[in-house]
C-alpha positions in Angstrom: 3.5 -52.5 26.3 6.2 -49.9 25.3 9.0 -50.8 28.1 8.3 -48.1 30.4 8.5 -50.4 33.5 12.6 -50.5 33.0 11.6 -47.2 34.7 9.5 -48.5 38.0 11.4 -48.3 41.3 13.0 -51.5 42.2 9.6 -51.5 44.6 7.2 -51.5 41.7 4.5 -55.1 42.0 5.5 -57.5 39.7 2.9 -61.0 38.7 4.2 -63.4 36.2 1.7 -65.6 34.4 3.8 -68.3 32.7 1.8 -70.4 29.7 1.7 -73.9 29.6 3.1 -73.9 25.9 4.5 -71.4 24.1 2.6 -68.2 22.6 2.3 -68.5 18.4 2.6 -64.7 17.0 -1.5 -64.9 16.6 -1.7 -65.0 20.6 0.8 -62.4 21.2 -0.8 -60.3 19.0 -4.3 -61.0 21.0 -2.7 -60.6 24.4 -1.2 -57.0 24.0 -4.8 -56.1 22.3 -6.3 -57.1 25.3 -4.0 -56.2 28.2 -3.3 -52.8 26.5 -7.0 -52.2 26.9 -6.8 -53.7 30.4 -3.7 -51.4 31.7 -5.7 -48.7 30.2 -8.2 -48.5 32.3 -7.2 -50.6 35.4 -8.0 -48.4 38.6 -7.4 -48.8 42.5 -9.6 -46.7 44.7 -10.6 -44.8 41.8 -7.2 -43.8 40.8 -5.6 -44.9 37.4 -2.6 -47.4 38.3 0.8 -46.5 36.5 1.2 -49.8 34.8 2.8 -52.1 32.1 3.3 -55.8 31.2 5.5 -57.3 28.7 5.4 -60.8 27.0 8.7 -62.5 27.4 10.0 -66.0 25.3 6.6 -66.2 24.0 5.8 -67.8 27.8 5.3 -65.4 30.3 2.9 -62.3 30.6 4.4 -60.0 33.0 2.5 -57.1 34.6 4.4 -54.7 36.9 2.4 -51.6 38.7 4.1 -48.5 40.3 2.6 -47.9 43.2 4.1 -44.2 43.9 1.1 -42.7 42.8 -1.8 -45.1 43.7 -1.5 -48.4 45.6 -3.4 -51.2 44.7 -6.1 -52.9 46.4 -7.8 -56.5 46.5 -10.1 -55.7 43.8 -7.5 -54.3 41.4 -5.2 -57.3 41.9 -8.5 -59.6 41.4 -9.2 -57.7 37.9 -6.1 -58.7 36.6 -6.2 -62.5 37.7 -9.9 -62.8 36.3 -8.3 -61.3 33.2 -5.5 -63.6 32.7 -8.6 -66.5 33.4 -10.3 -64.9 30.5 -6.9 -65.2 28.5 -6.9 -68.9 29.5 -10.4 -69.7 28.0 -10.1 -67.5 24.7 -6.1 -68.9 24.3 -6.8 -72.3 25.6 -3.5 -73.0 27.5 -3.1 -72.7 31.3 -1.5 -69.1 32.8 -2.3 -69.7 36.4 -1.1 -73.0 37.4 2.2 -72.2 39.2 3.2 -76.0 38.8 4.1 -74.6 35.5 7.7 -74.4 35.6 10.5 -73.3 32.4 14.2 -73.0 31.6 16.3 -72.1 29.4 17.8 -73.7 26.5 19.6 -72.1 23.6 18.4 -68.5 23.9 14.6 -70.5 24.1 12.4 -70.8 27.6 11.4 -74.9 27.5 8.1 -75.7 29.5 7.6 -77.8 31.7 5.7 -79.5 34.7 7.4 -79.6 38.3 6.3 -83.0 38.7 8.9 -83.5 35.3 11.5 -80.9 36.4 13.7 -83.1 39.1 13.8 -86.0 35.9 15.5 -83.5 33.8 17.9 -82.6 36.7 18.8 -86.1 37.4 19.2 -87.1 33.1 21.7 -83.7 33.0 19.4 -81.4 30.5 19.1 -79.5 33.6 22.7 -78.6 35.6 23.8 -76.0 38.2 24.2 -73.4 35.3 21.2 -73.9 33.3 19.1 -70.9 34.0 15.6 -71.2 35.0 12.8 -68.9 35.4 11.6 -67.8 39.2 7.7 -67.0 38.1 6.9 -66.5 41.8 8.7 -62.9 42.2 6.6 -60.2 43.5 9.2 -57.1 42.4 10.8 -55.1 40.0 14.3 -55.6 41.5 13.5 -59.3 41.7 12.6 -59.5 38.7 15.7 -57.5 37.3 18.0 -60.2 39.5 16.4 -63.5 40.0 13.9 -64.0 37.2 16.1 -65.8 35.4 19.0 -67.3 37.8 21.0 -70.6 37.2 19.5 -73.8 39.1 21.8 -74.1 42.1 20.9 -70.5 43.1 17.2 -71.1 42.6 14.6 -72.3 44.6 14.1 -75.0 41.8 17.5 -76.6 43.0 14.9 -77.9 45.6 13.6 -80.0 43.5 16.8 -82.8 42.2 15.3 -86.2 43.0 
C-alpha cells in the first residue's frame, strides 16, 4: 500500500470490499500484511499485475490493477475474491455482501444494511447532501468521482421508502 494507484489511468480496475463493521488498528495492521504479500505476487497469464489497494475509513479494502502492462483474467480476479473470503474467516466480519451499504457522518463512514438504509432516509440522518459510498464502481476515474457522492446523485437515492 504506498498510494501509487493516484497514478493508474482513469481505466485502471477498481473492487471495493466494504466490512460489515469497522476495522480496529489490529485488523488494519493484518490486512496490509496479507494483501501486501498478495499484490506481491498476484499474476495474470503469467505476468505480474501492476497493483495496489488501500484501506479507507477503517471500512473498505480497495484494490485497483493497471492493466497497461498485463490484463487480467478470470483466475486472477478469483484469487483476489477467495482472498478477501480468507480475510472474512480470519477477521470475522463480512467483505463480500454488497447489501453492505455506508455513509458518511462527521468525517466517519457509518455502516449499515440496505434493508436499514431507506429508514434513515425517511427519519432525516440521511438527506440529499449526506454523502454515501458507491462500493459497486469498477474504475479508477469512478472511483476518483463517485465513490463518495451525496445521496440524490447516487444510486442509493433509489432506495427512500
Amino acid at each position: 500500500m504506498n498510494e501509487e494507484y493516484k497514478t493508474y489511468p482513469d481505466n485502471a480496475k477498481v473492487w471495493i470490499y466494504q466490512a460489515a463493521t469497522h476495522l480496529d488498528n489490529d485488523d488494519i495492521a493484518f490486512l496490509k500484511v496479507e494483501i501486501d504479500d498478495f499484490i506481491n505476487s498476484w499474476e495474470s497469464h503469467g505476468s505480474m499485475l501492476k497493483a495496489d489497494f488501500d484501506i479507507l475509513y477503517n471500512l473498505f479494502v480497495v484494490f485497483f490493477v493497471d492493466e497497461e502492462g498485463a490484463t487480467m483474467c478470470g483466475r486472477a480476479q478469483d484469487a483476489s475474491v477467495n482472498l478477501m473470503k480468507k480475510m472474512e474467516e480470519q477477521l470475522e466480519t463480512e467483505f463480500l455482501n454488497r447489501m453492505n451499504l455506508a455513509y458518511l457522518n462527521n468525517d466517519k463512514a457509518i455502516p449499515v444494511k440496505m434493508e436499514d438504509f431507506g429508514k434513515l432516509i425517511e427519519e432525516g440522518t440521511i438527506a440529499d447532501n449526506t454523502l454515501v459510498f458507491n462500493n459497486t464502481i469498477t474504475t479508477k476515474r469512478e472511483f476518483d468521482t463517485i465513490f463518495k457522492a451525496p445521496l440524490k446523485d447516487s444510486w442509493q437515492a433509489r432506495l427512500k421508502v
